[in-house]
C-alpha positions as CSV (number, residue, x, y, z in Angstrom):
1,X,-139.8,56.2,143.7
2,X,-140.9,52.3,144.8
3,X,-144.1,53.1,143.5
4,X,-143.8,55.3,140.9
5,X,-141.3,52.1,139.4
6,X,-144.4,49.4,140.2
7,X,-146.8,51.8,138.4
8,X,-144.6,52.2,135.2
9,X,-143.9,48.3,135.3
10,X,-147.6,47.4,135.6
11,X,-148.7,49.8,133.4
12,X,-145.9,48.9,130.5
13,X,-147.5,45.3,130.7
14,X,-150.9,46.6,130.5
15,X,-150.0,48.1,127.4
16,X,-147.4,44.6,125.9
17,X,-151.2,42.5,126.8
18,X,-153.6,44.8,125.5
19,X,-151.7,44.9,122.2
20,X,-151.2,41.3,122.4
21,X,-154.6,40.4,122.4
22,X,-155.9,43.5,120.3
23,X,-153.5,42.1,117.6
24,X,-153.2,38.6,118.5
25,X,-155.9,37.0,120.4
26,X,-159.0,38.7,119.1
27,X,-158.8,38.3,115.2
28,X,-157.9,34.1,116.4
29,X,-161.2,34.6,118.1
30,X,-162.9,35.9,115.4
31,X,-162.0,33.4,112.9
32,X,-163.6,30.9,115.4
33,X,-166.5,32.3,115.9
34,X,-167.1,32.9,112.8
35,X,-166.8,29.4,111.6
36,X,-169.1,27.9,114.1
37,X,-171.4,30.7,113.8
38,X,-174.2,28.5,112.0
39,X,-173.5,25.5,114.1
40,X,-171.1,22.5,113.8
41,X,-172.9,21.0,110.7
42,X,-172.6,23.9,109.2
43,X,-168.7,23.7,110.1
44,X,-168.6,20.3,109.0
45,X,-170.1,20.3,105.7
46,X,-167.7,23.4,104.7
47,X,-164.6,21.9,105.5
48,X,-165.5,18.2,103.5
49,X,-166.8,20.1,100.8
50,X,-164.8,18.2,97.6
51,X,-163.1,22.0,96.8
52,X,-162.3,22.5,100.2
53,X,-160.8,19.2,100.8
54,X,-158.5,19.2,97.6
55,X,-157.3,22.7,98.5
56,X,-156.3,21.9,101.7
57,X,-154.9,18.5,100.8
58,X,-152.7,20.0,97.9
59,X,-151.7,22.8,100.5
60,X,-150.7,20.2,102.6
61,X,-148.3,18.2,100.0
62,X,-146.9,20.7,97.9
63,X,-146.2,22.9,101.5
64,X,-144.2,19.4,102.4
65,X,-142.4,19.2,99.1
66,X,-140.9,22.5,99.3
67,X,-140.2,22.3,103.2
68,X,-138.3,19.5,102.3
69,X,-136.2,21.0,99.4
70,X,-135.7,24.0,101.7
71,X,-134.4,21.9,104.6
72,X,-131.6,19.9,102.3
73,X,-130.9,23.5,100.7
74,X,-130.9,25.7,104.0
75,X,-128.8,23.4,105.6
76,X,-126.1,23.7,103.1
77,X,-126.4,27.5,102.2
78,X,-126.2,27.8,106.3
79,X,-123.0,25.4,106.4
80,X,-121.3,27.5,103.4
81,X,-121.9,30.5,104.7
82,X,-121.1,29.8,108.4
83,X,-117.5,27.4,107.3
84,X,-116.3,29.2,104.4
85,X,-114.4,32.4,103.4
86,X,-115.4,33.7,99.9
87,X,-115.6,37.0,97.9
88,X,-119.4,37.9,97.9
89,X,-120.3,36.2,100.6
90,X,-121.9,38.8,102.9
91,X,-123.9,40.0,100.2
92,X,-125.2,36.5,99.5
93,X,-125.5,36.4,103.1
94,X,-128.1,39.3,103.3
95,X,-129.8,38.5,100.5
96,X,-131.0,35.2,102.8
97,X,-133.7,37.9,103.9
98,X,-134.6,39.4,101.2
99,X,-138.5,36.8,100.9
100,X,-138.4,38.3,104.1
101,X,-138.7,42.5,103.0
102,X,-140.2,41.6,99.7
103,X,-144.3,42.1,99.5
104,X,-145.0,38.3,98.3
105,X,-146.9,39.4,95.0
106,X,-143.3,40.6,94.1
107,X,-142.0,37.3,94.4
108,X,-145.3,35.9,92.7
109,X,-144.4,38.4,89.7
110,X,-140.3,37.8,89.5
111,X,-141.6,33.2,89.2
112,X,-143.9,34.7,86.5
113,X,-141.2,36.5,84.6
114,X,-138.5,33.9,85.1
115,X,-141.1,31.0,84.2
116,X,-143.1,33.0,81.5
117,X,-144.0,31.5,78.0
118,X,-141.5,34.7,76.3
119,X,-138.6,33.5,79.0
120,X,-135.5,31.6,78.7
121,X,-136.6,28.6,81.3
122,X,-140.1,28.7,80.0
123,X,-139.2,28.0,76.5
124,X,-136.5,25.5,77.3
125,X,-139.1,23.5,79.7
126,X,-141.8,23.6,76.9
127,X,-139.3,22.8,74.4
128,X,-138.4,19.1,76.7
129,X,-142.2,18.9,76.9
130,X,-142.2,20.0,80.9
131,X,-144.8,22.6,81.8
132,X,-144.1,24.5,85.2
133,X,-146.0,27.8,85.0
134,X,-149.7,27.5,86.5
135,X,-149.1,23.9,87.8
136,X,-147.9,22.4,91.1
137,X,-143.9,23.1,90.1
138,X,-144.6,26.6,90.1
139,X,-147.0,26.6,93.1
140,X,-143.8,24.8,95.1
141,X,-141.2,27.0,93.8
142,X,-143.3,30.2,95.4
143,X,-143.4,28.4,98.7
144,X,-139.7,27.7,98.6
145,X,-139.2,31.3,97.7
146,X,-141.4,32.7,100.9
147,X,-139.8,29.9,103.3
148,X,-136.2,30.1,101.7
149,X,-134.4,31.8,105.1
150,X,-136.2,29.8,107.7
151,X,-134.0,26.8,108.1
152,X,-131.2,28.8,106.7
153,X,-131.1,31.5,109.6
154,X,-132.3,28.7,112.3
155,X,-129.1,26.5,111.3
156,X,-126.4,29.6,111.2
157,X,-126.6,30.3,115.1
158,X,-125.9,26.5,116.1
159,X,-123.1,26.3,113.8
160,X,-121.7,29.3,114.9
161,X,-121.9,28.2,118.8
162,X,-120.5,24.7,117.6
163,X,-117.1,23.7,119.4
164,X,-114.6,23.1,117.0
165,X,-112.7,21.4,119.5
166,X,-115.9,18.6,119.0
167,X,-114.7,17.8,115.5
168,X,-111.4,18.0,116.0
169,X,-111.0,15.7,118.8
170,X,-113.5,13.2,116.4
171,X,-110.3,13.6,113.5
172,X,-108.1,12.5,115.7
173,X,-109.8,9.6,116.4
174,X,-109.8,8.6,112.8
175,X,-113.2,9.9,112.2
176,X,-114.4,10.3,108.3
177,X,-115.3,14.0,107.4
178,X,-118.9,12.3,106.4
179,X,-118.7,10.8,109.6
180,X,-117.7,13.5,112.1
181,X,-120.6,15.4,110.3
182,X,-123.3,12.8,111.1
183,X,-121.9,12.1,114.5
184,X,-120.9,15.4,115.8
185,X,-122.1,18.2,113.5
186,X,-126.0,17.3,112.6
187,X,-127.1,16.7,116.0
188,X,-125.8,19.8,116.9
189,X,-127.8,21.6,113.9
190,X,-131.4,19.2,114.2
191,X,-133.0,21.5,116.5
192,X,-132.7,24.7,114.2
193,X,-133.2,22.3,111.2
194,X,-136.7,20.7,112.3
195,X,-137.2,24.6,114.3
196,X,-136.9,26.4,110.7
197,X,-138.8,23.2,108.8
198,X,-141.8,23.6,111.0
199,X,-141.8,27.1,110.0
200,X,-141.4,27.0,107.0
201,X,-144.2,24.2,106.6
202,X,-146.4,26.9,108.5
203,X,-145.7,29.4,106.1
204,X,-146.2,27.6,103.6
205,X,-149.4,26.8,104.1
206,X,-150.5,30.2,104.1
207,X,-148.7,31.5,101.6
208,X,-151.1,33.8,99.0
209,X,-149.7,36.8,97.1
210,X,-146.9,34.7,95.2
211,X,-148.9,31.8,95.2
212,X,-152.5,33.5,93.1
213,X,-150.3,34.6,90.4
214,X,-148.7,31.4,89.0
215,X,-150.8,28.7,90.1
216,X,-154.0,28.8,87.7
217,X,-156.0,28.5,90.4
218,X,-158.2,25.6,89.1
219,X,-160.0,23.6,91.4
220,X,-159.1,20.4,92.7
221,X,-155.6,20.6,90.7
222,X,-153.6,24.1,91.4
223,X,-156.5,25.5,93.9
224,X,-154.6,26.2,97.0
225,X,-156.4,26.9,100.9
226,X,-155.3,30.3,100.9
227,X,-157.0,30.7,97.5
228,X,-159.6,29.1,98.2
229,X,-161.0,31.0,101.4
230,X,-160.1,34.0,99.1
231,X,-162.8,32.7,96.7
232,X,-165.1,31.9,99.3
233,X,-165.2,35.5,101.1
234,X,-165.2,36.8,97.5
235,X,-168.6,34.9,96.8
236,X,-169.6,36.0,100.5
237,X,-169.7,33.1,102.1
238,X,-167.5,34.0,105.2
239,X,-168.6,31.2,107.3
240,X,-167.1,28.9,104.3
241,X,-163.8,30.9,104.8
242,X,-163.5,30.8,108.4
243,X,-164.2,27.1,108.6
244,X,-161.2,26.2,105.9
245,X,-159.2,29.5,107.9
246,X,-159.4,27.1,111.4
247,X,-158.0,24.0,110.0
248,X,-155.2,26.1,108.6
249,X,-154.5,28.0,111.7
250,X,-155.1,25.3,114.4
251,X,-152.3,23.5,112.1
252,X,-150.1,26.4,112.1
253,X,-150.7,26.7,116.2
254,X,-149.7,23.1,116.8
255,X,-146.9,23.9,114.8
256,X,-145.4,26.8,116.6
257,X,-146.2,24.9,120.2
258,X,-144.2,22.1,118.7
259,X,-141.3,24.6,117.8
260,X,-141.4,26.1,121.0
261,X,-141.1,22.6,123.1
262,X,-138.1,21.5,121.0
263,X,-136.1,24.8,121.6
264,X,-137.1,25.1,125.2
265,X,-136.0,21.3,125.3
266,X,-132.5,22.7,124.1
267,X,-132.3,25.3,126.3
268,X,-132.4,23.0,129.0
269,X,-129.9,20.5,127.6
């Protein structure tokens, strides 16, 4: 029975590894390989080409605008829905996920319609002079709208493992509200702030299907990375893809391996 038990446990993570690295590890490999395929000048010269170099850097900014707005939003749609009691308020609740189960071409498509020329926001903006629709506005609001529950479902667990004894004892000292927040309440919710803000931002920077449908798409002004390398393998120049693809992902990696030091940091605290 021992060994019959040893053979099942080996063999079950056998099978966790092998569909780790089929899934995982290999297609990381590829995109490597692929980008130094014809050499580092090659590399080089791909990823300081003036397109690719815009793309990324607008990827980079815009991706930090809307982290931003997320993290200032998320924190207070996680504090609402954690502290207060309200009619509607689970269903607001599970709509939180719903970027989540939505393909992100739908959510490309519902900006479109809400920003369209023939919509009510379109024609009020245009009307005020403001144009939103296929420039960096809209290009933000799809990254907020593919990031949106990342900070907000990071934050809710921390508030909801918060002592209220904490805040209570800091009244009773003659703290502020304002106060007793910033003293005793944010620290407690940074780590699942700057947790879901660095996913987000890594998100973000990949973001396509909601992205290619309101942006325009014109280089070196709404031309995004994921875009881009779109246009590249369309014009078969893979290597050209790849190369732009590493930057993006060896981002994205340093990203999660900062995520995961600051909550194993937490855990031990």
């Amino acid at each position: 029975m021992r060994l019959r038990s040893r053979w099942w446990s080996f063999g079950f993570r056998s099978a966790v590894m092998l569909y780790f690295v089929v899934l995982i590890l290999l297609p990381m490999l590829g995109i490597y390989t692929q980008a130094f395929s014809r050499g580092w000048s090659f590399f080089w010269t791909s990823i300081i080409d003036p397109l690719a170099w815009q793309a990324v850097l607008l990827t980079l900014k815009l991706a930090v605008f809307a982290t931003l707005i997320n993290v200032l939003l998320g924190t207070m749609i996680g504090w609402v829905l954690i502290r207060y009691r309200f009619p509607g308020r689970r269903l607001l609740n599970s709509l939180v996920d719903l970027p989540f189960a939505l393909p992100t071409a739908v959510g490309g498509l519902m900006i479109l319609l809400l920003l369209g020329p023939g919509s009510l926001v379109g024609e009020a903006a245009a009307s005020i002079g403001v144009e939103i629709l296929f420039h960096e506005p809209a290009i933000v609001l799809a990254m907020m709208f593919v990031t949106f529950p990342f900070v907000i479902r990071a934050v809710q667990p921390l508030l909801e493992e918060l002592d209220a004894s904490e805040e209570e004892a800091a009244y009773t000292l003659g703290a502020s509200k304002a106060r007793t927040f910033l003293q005793v309440v944010l620290p407690s919710m940074l780590p699942g702030i700057i947790g879901g803000a660095m996913l987000a931002f890594s998100r973000a920077l990949a973001e396509f299907g909601a992205v290619v449908l309101i942006a325009g798409n014109i280089p070196g002004r709404t031309l995004v990375a994921s875009v881009y390398i779109f246009g590249e393998v369309e014009s078969d120049n893979p290597q050209g893809a790849a190369a732009v693809s590493v930057l993006l992902l060896t981002l994205s990696l340093l990203i999660l391996w900062t995520v995961n030091a600051v909550t194993s940091r937490r855990r031990r605290l």
